[in-house]
N, C-alpha and C positions, 0 to 999 in steps of 0.2 A: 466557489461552490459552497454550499450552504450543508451542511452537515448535523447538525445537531444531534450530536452526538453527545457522551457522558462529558468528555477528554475536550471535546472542538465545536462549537459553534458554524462557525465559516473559516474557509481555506483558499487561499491566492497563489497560485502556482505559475511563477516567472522562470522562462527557459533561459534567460539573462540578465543584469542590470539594466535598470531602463528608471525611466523619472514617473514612469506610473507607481512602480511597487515606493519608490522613493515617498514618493506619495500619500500612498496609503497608508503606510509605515507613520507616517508625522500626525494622519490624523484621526487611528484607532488608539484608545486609549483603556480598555475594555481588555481583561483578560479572554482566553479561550477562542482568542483567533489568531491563525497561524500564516504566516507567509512562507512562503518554499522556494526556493530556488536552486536549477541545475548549476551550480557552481559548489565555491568554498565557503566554509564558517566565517573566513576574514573578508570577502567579499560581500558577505550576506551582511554581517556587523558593521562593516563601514558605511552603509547606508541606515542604519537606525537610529532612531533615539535608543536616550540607556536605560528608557522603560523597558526594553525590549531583553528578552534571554534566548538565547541560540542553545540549540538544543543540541544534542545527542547526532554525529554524524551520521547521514545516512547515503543511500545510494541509487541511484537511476541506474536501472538494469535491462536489458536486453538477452534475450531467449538465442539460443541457436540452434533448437530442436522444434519442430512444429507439436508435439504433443506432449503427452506423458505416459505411461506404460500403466495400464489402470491393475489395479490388484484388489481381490478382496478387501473390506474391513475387518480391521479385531474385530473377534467374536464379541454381539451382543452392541455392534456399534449400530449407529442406522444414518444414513442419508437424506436431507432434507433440501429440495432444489426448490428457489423459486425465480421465472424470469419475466419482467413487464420492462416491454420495449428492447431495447439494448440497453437491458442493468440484469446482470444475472448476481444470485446467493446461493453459496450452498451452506447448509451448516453439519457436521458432524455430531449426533446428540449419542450421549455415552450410554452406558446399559442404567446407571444410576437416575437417568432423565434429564443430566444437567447439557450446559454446552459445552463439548469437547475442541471442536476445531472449526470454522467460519473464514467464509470470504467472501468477496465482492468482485464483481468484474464486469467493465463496459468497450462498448463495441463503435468506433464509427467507422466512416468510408477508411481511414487511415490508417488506424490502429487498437489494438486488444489490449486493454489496460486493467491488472490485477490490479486492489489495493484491500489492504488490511487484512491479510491471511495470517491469521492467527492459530496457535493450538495452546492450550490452556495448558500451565506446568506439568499438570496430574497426567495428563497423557501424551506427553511427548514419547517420540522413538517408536511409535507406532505407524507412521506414514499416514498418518490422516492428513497434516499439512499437503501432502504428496498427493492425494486423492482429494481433496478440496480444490488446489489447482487443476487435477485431470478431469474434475466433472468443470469443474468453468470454462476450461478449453474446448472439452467437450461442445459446447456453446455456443463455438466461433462459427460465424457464416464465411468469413474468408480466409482460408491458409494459408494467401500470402500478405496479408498485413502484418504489421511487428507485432511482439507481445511485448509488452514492457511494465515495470512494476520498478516499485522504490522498495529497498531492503535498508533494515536494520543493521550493525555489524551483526549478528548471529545470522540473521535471513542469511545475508552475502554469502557466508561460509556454504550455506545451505543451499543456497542458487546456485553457485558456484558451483559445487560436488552434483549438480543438476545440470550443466552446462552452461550458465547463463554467464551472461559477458556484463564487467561493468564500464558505465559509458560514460560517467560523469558523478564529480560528486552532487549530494544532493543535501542542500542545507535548509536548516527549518528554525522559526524565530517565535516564540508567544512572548505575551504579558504576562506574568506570573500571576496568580490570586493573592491578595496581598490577607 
């Protein structure tokens, strides 16, 4: 997936070991692209070169509520939705006009997939994260596909306390900037 973003370039997300990511891994040499995989750190590492730095544990998650319980915003927050195709954003913009809380979510026949739900330091404990996910859900055309989303160790806690189930670890690998 091609990203380009500040942090990521492009993104290769393997649900296993296989001799593609093997692959790929031997002949990106280029920081700011990242490989993912549903497993562990030691299984992610044992197939790279040691260009390569394994990042920060994360987690492949699974929902076990169909929605979210929508609440007001803080006062003085506002809501900004935009959706083209099956790729919905919402962004949370704060009374100061900066960005408060953001996310991203896409849709196919199979599955509802959050990624990068964010809420910026200054306004945590607010439930904007909480209301960023309930308008992307909002979103969904089918209620019975999964939702599933890769969490951070803090998300987790957070999903978690949200009911969400973790289903696998989720490991991620870049070239460093040198």
């Amino acid at each position: 997936m091609d990203t380009h973003s500040e942090k990521e370039v492009k993104r290769w997300v393997f649900a296993q070991l296989c001799d593609g990511l093997r692959a790929i891994a031997h002949d990106i040499t280029a920081p700011r692209h990242y490989l993912k995989l549903c497993g562990s750190d030691e299984e992610l590492r044992s197939v790279l070169p040691a260009r390569w730095e394994v990042q920060p544990t994360n987690y492949f998650m699974k929902a076990a509520v169909a929605t979210f319980d929508a609440k007001p915003l803080a006062n003085g927050y506002r809501m900004e939705f935009h959706q083209t195709g099956p790729v919905s954003r919402a962004c949370i913009i704060a009374p100061d006009g900066n960005l408060a809380a953001s996310g991203s979510a896409a849709e196919t026949e199979d599955v509802f997939m959050y990624d990068r739900i964010e809420t910026a330091q200054d306004h945590r404990r607010k439930g904007l994260g909480v209301a960023v996910m309930g308008a992307l859900g909002a979103a969904r055309k089918s209620l019975v596909s999964p939702q599933l989303l890769v969490a951070t160790e803090d998300g987790r806690n957070l999903y978690e306390n949200l009911g969400w189930t973790v289903l696998a670890p989720f490991a991620a690998a870049a070239i460093p900037e040198s």
